[in-house]
mmCIF file of the N, C-alpha and C atoms, coordinates in Angstrom:
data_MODEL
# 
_entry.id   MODEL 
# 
loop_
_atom_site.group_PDB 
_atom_site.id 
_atom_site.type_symbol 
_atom_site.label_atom_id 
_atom_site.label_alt_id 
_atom_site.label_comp_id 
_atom_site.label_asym_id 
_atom_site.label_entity_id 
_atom_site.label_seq_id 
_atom_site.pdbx_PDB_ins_code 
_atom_site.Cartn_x 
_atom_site.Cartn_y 
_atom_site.Cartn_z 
_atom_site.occupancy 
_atom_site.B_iso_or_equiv 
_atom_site.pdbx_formal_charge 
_atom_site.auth_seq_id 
_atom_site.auth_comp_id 
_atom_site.auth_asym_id 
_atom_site.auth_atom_id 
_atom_site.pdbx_PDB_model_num 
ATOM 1   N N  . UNK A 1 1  ? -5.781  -0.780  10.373  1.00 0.00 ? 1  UNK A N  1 
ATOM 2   C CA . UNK A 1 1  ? -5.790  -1.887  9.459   1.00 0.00 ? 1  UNK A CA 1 
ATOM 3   C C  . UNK A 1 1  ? -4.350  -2.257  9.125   1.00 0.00 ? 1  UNK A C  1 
ATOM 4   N N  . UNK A 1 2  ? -3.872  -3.262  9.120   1.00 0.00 ? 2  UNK A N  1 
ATOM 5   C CA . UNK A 1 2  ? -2.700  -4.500  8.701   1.00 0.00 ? 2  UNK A CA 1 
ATOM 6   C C  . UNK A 1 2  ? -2.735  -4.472  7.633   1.00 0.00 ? 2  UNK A C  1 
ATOM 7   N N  . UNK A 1 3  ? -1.244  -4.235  7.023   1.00 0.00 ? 3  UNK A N  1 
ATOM 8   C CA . UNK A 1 3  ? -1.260  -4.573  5.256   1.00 0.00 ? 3  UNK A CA 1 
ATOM 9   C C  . UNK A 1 3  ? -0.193  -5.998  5.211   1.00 0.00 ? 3  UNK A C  1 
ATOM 10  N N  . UNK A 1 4  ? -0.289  -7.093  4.686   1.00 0.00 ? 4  UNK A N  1 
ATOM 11  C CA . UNK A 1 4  ? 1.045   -7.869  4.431   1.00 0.00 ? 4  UNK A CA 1 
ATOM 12  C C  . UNK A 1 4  ? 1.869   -7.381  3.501   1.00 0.00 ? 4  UNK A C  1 
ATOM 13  N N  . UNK A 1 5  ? 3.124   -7.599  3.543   1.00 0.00 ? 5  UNK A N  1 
ATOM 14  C CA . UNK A 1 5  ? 3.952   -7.123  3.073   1.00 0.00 ? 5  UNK A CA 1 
ATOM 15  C C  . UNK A 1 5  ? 5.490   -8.286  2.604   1.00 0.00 ? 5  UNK A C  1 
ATOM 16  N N  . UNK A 1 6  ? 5.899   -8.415  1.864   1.00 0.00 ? 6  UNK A N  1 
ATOM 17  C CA . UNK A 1 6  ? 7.262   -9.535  1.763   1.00 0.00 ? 6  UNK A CA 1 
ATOM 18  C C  . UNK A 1 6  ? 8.657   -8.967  1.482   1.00 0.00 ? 6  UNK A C  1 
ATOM 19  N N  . UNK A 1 7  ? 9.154   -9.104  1.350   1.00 0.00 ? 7  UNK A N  1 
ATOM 20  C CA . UNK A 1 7  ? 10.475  -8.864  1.025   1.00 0.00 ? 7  UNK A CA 1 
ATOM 21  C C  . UNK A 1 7  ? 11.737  -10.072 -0.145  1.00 0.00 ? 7  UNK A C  1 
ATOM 22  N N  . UNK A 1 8  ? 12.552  -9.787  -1.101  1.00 0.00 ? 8  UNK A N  1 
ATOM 23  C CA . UNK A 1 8  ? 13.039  -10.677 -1.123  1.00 0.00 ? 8  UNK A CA 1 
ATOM 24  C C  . UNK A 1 8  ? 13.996  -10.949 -0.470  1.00 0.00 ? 8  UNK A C  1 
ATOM 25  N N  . UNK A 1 9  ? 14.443  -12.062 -0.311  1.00 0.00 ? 9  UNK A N  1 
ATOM 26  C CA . UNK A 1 9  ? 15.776  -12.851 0.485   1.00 0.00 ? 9  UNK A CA 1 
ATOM 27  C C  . UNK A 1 9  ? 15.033  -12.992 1.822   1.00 0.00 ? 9  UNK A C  1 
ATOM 28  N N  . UNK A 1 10 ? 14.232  -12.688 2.238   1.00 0.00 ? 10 UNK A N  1 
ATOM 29  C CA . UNK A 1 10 ? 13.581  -12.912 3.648   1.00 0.00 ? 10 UNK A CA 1 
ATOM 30  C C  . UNK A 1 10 ? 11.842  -13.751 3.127   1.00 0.00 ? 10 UNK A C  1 
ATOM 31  N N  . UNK A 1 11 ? 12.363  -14.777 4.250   1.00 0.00 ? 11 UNK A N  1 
ATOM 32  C CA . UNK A 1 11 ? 11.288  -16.183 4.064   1.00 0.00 ? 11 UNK A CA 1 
ATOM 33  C C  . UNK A 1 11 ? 9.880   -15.426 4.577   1.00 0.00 ? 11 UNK A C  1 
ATOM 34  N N  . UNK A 1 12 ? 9.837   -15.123 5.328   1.00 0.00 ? 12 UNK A N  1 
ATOM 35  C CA . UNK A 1 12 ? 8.666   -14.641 6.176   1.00 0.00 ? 12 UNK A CA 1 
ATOM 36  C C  . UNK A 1 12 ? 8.053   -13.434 6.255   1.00 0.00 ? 12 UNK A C  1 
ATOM 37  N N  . UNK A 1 13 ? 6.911   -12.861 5.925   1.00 0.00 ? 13 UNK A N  1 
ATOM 38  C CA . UNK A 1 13 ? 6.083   -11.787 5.323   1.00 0.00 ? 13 UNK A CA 1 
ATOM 39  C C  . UNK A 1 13 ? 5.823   -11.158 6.676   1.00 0.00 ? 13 UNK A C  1 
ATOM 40  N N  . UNK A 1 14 ? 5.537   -10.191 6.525   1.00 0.00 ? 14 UNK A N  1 
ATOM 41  C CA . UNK A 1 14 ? 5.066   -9.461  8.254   1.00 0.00 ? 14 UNK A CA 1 
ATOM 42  C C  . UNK A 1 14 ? 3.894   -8.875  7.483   1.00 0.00 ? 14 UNK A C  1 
ATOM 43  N N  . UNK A 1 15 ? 3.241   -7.642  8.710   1.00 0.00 ? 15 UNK A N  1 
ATOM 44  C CA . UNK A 1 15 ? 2.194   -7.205  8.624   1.00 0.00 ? 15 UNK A CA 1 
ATOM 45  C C  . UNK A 1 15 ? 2.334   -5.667  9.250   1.00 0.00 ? 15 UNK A C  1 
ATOM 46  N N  . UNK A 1 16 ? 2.285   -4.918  8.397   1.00 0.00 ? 16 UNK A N  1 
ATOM 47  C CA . UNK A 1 16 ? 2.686   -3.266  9.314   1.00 0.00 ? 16 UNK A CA 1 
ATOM 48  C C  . UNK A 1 16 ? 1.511   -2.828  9.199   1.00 0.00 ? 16 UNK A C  1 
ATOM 49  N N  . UNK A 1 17 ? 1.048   -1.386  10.110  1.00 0.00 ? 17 UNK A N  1 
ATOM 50  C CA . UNK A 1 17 ? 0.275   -0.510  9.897   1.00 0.00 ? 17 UNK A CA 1 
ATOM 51  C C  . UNK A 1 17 ? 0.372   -0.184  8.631   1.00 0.00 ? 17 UNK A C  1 
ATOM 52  N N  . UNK A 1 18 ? -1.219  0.262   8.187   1.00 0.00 ? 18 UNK A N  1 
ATOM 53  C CA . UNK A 1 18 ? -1.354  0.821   6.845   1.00 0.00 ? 18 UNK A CA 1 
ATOM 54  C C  . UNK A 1 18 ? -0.288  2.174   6.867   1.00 0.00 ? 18 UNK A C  1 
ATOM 55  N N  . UNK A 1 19 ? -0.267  3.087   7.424   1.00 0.00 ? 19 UNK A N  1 
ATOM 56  C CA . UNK A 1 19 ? 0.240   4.324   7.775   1.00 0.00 ? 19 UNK A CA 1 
ATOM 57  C C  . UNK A 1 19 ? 1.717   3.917   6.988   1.00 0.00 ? 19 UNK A C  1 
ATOM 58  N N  . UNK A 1 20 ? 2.487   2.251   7.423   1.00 0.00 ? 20 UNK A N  1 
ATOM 59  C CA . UNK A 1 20 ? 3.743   2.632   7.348   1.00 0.00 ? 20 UNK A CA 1 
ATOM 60  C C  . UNK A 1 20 ? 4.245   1.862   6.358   1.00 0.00 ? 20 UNK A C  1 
ATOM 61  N N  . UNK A 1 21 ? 3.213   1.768   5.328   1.00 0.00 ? 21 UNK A N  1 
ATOM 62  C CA . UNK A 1 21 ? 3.010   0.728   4.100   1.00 0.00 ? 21 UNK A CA 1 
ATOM 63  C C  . UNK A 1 21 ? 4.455   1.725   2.911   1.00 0.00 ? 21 UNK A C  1 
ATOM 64  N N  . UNK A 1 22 ? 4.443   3.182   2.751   1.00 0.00 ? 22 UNK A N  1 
ATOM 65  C CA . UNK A 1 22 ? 5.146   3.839   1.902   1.00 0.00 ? 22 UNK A CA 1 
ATOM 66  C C  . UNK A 1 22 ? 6.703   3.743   2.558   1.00 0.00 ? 22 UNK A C  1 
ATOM 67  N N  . UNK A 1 23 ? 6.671   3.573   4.272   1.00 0.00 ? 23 UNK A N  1 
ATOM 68  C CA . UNK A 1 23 ? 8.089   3.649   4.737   1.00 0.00 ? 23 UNK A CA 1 
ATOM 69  C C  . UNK A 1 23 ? 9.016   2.302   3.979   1.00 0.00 ? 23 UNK A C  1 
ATOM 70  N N  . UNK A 1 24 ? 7.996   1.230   4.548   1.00 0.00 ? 24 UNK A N  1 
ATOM 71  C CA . UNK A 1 24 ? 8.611   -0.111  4.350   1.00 0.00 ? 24 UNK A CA 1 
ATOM 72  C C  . UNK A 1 24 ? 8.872   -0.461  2.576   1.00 0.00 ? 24 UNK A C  1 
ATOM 73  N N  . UNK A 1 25 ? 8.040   0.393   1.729   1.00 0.00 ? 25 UNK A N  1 
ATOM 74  C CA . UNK A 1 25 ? 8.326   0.152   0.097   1.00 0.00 ? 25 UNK A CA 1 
ATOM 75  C C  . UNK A 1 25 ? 9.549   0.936   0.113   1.00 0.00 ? 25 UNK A C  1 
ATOM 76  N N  . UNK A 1 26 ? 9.657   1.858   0.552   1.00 0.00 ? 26 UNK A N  1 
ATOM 77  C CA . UNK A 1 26 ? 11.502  2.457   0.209   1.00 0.00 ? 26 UNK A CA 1 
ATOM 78  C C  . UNK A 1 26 ? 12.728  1.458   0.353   1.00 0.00 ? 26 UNK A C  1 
ATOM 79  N N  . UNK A 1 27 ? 12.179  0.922   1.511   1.00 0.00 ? 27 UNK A N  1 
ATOM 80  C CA . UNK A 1 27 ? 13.021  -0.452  1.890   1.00 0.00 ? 27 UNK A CA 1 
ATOM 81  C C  . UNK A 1 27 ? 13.114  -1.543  1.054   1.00 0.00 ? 27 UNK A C  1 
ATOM 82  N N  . UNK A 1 28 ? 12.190  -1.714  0.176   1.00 0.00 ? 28 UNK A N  1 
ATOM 83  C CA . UNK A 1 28 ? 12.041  -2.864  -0.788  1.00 0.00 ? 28 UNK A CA 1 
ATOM 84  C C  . UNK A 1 28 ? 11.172  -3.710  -0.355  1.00 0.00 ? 28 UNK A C  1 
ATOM 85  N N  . UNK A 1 29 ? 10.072  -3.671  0.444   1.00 0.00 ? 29 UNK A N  1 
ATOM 86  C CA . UNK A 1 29 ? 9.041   -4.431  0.629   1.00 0.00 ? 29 UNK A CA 1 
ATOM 87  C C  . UNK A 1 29 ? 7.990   -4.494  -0.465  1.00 0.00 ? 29 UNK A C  1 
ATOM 88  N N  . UNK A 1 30 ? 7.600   -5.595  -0.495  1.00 0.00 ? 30 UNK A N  1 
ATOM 89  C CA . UNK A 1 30 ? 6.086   -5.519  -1.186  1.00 0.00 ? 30 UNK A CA 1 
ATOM 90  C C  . UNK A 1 30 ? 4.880   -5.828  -0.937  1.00 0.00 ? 30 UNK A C  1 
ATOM 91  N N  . UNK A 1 31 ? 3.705   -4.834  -1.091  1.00 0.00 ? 31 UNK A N  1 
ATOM 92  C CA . UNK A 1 31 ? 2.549   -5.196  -0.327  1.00 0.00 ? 31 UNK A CA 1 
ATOM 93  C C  . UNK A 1 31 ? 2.187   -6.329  -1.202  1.00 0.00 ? 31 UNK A C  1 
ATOM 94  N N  . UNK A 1 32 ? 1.206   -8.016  -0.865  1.00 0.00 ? 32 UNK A N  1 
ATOM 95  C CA . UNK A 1 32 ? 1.247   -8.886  -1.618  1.00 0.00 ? 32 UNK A CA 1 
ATOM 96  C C  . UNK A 1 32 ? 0.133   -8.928  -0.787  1.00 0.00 ? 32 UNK A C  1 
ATOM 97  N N  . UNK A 1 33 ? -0.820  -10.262 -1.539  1.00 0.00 ? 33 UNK A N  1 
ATOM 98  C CA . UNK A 1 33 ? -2.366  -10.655 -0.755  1.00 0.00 ? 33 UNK A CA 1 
ATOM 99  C C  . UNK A 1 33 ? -2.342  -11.853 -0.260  1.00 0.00 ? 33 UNK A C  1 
ATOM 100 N N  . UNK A 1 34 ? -3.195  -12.594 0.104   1.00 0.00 ? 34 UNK A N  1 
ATOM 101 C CA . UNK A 1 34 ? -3.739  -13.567 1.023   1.00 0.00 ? 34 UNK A CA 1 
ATOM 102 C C  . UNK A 1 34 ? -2.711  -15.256 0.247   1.00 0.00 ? 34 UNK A C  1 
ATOM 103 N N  . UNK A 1 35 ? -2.489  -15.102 -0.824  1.00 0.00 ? 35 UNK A N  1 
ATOM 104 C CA . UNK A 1 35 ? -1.804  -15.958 -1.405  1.00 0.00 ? 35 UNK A CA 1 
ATOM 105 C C  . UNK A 1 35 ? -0.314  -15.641 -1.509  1.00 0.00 ? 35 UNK A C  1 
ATOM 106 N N  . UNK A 1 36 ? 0.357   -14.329 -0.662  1.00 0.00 ? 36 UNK A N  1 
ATOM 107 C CA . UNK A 1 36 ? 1.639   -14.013 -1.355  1.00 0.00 ? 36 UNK A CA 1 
ATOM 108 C C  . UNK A 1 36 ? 2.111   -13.111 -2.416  1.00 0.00 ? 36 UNK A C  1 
ATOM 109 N N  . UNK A 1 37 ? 1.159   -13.467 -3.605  1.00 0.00 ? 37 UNK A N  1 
ATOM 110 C CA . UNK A 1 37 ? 1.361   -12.326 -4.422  1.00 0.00 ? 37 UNK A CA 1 
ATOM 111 C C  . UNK A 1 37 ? 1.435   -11.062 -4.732  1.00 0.00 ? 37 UNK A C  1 
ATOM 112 N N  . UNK A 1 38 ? 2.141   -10.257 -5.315  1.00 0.00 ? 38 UNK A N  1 
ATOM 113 C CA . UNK A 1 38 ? 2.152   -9.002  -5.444  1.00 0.00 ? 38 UNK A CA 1 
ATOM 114 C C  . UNK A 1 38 ? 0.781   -8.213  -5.740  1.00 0.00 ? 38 UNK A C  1 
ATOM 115 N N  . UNK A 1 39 ? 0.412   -7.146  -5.294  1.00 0.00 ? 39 UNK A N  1 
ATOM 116 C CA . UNK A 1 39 ? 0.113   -6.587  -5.649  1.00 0.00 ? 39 UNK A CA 1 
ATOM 117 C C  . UNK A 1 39 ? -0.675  -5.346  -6.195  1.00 0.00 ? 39 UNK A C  1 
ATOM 118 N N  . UNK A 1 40 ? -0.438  -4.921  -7.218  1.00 0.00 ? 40 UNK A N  1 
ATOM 119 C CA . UNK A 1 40 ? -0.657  -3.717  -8.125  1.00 0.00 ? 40 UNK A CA 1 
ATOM 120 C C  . UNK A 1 40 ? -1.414  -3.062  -7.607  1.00 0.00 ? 40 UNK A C  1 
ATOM 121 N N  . UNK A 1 41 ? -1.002  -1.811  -6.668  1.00 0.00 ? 41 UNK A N  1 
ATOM 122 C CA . UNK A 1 41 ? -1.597  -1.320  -6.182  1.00 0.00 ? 41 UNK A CA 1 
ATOM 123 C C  . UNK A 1 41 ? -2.555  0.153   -6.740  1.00 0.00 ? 41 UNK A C  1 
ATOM 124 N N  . UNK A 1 42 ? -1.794  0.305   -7.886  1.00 0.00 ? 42 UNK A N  1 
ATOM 125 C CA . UNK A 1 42 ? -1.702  1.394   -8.695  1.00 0.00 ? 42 UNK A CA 1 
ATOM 126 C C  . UNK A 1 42 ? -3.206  1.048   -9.728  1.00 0.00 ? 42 UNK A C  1 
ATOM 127 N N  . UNK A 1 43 ? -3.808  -0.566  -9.748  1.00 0.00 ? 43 UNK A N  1 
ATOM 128 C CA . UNK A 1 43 ? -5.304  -0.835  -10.326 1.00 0.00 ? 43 UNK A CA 1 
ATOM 129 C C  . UNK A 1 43 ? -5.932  -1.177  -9.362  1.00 0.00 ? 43 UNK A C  1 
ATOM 130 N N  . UNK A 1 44 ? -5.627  -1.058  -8.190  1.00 0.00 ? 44 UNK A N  1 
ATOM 131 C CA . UNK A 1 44 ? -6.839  -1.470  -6.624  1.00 0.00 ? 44 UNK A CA 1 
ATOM 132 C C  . UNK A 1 44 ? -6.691  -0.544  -5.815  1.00 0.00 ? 44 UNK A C  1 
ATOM 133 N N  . UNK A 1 45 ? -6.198  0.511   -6.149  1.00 0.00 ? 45 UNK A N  1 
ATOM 134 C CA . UNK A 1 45 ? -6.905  1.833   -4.999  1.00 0.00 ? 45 UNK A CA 1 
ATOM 135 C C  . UNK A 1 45 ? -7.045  2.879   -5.770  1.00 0.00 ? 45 UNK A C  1 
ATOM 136 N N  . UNK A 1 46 ? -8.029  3.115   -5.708  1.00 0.00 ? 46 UNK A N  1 
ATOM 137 C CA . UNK A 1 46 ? -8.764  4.597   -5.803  1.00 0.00 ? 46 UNK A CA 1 
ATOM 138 C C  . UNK A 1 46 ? -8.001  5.948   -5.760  1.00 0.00 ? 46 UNK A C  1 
ATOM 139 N N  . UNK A 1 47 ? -7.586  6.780   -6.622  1.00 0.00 ? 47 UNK A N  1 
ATOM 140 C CA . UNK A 1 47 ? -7.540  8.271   -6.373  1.00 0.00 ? 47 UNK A CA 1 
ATOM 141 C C  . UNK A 1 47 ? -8.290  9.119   -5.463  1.00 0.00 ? 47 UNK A C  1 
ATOM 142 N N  . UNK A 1 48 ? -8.048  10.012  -4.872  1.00 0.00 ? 48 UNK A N  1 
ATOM 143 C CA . UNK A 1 48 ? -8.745  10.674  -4.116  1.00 0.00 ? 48 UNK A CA 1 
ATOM 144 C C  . UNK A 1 48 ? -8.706  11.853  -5.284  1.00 0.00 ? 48 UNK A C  1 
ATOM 145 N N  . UNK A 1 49 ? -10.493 12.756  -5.370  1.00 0.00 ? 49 UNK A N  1 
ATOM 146 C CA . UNK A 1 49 ? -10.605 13.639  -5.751  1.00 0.00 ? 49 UNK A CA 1 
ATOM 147 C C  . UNK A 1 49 ? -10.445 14.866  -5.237  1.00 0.00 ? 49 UNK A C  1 
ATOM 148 N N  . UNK A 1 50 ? -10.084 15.704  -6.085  1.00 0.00 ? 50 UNK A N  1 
ATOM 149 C CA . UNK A 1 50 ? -9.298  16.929  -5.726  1.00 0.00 ? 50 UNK A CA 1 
ATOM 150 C C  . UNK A 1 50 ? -10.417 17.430  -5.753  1.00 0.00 ? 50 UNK A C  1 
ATOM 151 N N  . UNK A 1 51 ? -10.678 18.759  -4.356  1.00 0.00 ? 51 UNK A N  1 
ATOM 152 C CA . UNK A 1 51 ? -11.969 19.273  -3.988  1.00 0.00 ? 51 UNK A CA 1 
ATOM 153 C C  . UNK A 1 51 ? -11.692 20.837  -5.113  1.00 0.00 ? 51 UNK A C  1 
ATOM 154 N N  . UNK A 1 52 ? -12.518 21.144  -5.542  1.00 0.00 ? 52 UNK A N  1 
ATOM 155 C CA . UNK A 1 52 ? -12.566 22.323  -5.871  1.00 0.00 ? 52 UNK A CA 1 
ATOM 156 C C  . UNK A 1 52 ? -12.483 23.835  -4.934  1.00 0.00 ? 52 UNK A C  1 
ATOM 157 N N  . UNK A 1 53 ? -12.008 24.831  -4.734  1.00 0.00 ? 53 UNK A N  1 
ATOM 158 C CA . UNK A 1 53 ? -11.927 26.045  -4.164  1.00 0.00 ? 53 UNK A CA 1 
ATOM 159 C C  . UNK A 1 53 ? -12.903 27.009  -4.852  1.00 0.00 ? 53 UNK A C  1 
ATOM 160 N N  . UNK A 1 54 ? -13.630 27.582  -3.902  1.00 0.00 ? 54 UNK A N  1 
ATOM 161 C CA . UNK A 1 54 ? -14.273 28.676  -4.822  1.00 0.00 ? 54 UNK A CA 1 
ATOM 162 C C  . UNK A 1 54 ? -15.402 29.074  -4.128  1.00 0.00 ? 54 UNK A C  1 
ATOM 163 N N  . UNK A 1 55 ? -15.844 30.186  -4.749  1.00 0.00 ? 55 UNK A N  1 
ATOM 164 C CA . UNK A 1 55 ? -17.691 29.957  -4.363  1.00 0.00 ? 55 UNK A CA 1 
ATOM 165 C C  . UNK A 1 55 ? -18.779 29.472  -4.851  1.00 0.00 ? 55 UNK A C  1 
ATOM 166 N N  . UNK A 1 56 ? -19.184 28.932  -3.697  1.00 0.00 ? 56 UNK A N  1 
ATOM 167 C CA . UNK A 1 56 ? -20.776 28.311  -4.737  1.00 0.00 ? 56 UNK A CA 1 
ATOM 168 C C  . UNK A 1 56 ? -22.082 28.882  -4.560  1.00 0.00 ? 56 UNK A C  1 
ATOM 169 N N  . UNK A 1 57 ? -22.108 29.317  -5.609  1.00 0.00 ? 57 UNK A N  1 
ATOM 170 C CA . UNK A 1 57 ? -23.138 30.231  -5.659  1.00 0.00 ? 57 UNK A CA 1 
ATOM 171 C C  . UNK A 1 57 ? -24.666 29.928  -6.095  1.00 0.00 ? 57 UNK A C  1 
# 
């Protein structure tokens, strides 16, 4: 899956692998949606739950 992504000072948005969505934010990219805009990724994705260790008995 393709994430868009923008940058400032650069006109034109690309599209990277999801995989390399954290490389390109070090760089100063931003993932943005279908209109351009930013965003907030931190209220549109999900936590992953932490599995418990143990026995189940």
């Amino acid at each position: 899956m393709s994430v868009r992504m923008r940058h400032d000072g650069i006109e034109q948005e690309i599209e990277v692998p999801e995989i390399s969505v954290e490389h390109y934010k070090r760089s100063g990219w931003v993932v943005v949606d279908d209109d351009g805009q930013p965003i907030d990724e931190k209220t549109t994705t999900a936590k992953r739950r932490r599995r418990e260790t143990g026995d189940e008995s």
